[in-house]
DOFILUM-527674 format. One record per residue: residue number from 1; x negated, y, z of N, C-alpha, C, O in turn; chain; residue in three letters. Coordinates in Angstrom, 2 decimals, decimal comma. Last residue first. Layout:
N
SITE   resi        nx        ny        nz       cax       cay       caz        cx        cy        cz        ox        oy        oz   chain   resn
SITE    NUM         X         Y         Z         X         Y         Z         X         Y         Z         X         Y         Z       A    ALA
...
REM end
This chain:
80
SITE   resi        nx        ny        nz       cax       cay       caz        cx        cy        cz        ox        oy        oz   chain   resn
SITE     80    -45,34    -26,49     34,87    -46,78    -25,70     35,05    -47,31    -25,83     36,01    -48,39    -25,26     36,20       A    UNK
SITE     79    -43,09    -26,85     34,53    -43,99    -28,11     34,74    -45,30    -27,84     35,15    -46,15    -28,60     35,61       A    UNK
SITE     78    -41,92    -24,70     33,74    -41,48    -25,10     35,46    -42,53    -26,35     35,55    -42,77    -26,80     36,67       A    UNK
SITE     77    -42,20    -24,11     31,05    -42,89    -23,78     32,06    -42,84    -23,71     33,53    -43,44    -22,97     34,31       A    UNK
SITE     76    -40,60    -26,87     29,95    -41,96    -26,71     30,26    -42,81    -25,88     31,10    -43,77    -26,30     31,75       A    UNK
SITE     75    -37,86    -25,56     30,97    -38,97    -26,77     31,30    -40,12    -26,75     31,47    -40,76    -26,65     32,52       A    UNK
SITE     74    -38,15    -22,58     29,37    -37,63    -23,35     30,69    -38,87    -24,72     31,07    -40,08    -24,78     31,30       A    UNK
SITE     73    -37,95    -24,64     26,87    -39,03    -23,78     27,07    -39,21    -23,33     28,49    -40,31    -23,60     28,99       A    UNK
SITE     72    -35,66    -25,80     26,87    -36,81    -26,72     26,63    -38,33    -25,84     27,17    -39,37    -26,28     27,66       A    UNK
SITE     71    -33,52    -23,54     27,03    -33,92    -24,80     27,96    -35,19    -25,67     28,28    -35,63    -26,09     29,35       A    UNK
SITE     70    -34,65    -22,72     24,27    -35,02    -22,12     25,87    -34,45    -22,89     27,12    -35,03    -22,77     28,19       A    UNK
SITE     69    -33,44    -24,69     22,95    -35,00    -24,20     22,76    -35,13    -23,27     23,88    -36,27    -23,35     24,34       A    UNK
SITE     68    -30,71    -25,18     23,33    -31,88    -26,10     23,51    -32,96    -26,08     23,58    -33,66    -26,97     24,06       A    UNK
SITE     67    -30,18    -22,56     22,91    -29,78    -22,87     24,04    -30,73    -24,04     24,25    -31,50    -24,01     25,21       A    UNK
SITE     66    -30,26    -22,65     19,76    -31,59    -21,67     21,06    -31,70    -22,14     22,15    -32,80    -22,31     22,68       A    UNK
SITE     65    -28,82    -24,50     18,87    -30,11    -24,81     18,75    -31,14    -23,66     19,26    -32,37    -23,67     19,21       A    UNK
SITE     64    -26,29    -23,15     19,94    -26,20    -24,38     20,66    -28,26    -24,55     20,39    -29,01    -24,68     21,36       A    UNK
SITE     63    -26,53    -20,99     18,25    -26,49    -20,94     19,28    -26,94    -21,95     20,22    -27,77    -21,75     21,11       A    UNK
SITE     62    -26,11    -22,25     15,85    -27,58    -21,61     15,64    -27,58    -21,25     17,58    -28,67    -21,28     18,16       A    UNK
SITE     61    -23,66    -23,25     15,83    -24,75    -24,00     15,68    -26,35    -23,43     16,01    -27,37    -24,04     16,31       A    UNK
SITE     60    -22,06    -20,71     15,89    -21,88    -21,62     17,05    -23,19    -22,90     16,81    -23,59    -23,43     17,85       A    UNK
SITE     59    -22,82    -20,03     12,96    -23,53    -19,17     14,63    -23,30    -19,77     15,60    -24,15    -19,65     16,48       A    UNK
SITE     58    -21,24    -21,63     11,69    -22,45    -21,84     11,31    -23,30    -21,05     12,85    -24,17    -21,56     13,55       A    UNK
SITE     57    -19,30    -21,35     12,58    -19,62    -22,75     13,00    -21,13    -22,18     12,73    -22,04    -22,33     13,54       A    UNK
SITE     56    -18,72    -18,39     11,37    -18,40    -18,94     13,04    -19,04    -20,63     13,45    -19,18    -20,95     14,63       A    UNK
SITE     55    -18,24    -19,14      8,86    -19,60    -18,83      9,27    -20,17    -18,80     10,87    -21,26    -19,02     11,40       A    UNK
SITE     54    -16,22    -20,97      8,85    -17,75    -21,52      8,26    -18,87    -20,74      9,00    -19,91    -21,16      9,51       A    UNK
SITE     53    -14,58    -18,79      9,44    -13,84    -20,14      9,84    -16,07    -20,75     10,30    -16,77    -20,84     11,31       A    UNK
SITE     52    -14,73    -17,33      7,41    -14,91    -16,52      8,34    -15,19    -17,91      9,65    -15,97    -17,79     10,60       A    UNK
SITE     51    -14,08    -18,82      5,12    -15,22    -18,47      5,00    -15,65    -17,94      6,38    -16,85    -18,03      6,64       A    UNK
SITE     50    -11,02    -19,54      5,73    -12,23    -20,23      5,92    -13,48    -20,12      5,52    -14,15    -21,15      5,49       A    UNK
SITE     49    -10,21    -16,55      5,36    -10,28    -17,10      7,22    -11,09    -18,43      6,78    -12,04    -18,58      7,55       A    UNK
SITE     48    -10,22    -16,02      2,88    -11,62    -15,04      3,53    -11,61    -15,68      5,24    -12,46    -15,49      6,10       A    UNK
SITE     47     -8,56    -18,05      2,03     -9,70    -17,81      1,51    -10,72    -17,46      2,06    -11,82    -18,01      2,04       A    UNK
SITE     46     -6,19    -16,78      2,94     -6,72    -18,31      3,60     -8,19    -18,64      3,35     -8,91    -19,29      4,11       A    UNK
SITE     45     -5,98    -14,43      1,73     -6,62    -14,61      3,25     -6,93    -15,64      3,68     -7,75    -15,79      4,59       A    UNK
SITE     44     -5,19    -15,12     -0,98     -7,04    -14,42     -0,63     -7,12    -14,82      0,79     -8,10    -15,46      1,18       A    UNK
SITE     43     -3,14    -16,52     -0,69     -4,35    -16,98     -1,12     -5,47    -16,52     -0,75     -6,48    -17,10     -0,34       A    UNK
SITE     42     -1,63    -14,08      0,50     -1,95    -15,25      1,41     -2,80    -16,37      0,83     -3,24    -17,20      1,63       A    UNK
SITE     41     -1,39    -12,79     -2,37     -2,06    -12,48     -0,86     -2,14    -13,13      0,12     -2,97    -12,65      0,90       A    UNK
SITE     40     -0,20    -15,03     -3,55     -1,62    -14,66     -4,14     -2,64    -14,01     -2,90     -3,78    -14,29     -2,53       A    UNK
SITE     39      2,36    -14,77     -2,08      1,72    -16,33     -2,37      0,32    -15,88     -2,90     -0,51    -16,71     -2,49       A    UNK
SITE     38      3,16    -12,43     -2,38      3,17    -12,50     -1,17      2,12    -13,69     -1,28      1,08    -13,62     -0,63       A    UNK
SITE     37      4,30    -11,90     -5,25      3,13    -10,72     -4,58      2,70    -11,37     -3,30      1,65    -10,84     -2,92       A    UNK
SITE     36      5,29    -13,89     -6,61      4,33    -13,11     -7,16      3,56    -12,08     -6,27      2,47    -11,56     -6,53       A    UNK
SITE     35      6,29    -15,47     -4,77      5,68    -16,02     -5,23      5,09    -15,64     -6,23      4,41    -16,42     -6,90       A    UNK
SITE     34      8,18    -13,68     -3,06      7,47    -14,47     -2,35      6,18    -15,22     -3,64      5,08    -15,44     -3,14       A    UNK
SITE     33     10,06    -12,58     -5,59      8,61    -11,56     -4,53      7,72    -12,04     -3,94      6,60    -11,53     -3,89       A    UNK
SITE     32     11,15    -14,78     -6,36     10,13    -13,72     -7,28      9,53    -13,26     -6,71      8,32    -13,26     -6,97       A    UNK
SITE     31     12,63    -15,23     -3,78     12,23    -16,08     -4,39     10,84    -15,66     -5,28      9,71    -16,08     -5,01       A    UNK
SITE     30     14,39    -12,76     -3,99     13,15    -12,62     -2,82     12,20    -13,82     -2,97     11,08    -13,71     -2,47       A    UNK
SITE     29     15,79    -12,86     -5,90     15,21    -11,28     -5,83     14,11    -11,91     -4,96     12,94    -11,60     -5,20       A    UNK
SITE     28     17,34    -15,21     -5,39     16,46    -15,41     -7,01     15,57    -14,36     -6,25     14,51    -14,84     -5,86       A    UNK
SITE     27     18,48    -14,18     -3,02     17,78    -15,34     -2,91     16,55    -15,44     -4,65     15,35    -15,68     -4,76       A    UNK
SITE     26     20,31    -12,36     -4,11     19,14    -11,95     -3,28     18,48    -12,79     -3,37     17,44    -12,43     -3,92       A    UNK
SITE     25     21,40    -13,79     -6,58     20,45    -12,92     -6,75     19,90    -12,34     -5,79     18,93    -11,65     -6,12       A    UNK
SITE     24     23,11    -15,44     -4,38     22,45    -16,10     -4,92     21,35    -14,35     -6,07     20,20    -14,39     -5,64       A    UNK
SITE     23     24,67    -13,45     -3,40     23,92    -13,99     -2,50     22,75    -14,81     -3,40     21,56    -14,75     -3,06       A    UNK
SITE     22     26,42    -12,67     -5,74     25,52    -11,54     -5,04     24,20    -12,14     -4,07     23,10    -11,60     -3,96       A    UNK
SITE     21     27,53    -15,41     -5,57     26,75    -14,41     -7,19     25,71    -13,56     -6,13     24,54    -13,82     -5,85       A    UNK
SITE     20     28,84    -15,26     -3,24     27,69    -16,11     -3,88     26,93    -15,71     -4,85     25,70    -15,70     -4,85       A    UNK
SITE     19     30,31    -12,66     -3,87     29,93    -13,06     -2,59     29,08    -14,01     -2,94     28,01    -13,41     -3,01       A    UNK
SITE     18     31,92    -13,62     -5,79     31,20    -12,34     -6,10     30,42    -12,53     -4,94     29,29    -12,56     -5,43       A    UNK
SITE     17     33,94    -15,68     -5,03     32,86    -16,05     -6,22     31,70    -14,78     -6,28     30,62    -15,02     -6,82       A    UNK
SITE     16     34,66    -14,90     -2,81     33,87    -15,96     -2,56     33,01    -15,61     -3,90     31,81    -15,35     -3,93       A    UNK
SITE     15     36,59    -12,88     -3,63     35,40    -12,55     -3,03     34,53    -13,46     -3,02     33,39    -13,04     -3,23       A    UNK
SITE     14     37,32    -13,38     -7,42     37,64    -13,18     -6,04     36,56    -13,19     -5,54     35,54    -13,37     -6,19       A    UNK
SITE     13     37,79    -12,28    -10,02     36,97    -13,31     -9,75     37,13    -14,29     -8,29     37,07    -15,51     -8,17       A    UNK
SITE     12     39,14     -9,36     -9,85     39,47    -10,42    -11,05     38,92    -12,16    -10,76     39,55    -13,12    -11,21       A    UNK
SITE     11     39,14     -8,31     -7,27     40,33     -8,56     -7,36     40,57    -10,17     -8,42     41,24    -11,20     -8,31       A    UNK
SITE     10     35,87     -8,18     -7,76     36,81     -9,32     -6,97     37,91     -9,55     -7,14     38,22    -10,73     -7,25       A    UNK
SITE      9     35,77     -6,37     -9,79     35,29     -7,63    -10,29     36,12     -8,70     -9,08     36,77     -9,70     -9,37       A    UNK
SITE      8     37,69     -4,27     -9,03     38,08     -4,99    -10,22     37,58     -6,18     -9,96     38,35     -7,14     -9,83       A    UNK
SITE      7     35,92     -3,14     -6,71     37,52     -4,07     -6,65     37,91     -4,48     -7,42     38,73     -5,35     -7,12       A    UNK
SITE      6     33,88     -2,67     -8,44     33,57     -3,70     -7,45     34,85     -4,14     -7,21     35,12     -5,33     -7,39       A    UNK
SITE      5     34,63     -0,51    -10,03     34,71     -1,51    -10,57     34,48     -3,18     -9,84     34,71     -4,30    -10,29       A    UNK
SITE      4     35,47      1,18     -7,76     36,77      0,74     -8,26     36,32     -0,41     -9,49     37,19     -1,14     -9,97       A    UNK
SITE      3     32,79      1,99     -6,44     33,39      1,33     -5,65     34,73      0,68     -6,72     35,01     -0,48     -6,41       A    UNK
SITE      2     30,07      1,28     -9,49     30,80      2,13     -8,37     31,77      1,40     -7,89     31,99      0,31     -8,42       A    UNK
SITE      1     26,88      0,86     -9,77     28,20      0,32     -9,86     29,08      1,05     -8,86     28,82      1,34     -7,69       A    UNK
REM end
């Protein structure tokens, strides 16, 4: 679009109305982007952080059940 039909459309509409138009298709433009490319990729990651989330509990568990088993083992051989 070139610069003398842009002064047409305001001269004819005025700025406010071309000024919202314009504002309101960034908003539609970034509306579409957020919820075809951005909303699917923040699906996968929420995805792969509570698998990552699970498996971190799961090693914080296996930890806590050595820590008890060489404590215990400890022990016993201080009873010796």
């Amino acid at each position: 679009m070139d610069i003398d039909a842009l002064a047409k459309y305001i001269n004819q509409y005025g700025f406010p109305i071309i000024a919202s138009s314009s504002m309101g298709y960034i908003v539609y433009f970034v509306w579409i982007w957020v919820t075809t490319i951005v909303k699917p990729i923040l699906n996968e990651t929420t995805d792969a952080l509570i698998e990552l989330i699970d498996q971190i509990r799961l090693l914080d568990n296996d930890m806590i059940r050595l820590t008890q088993k060489l404590i215990t083992v400890l022990s016993m051989r201080a009873k010796k």
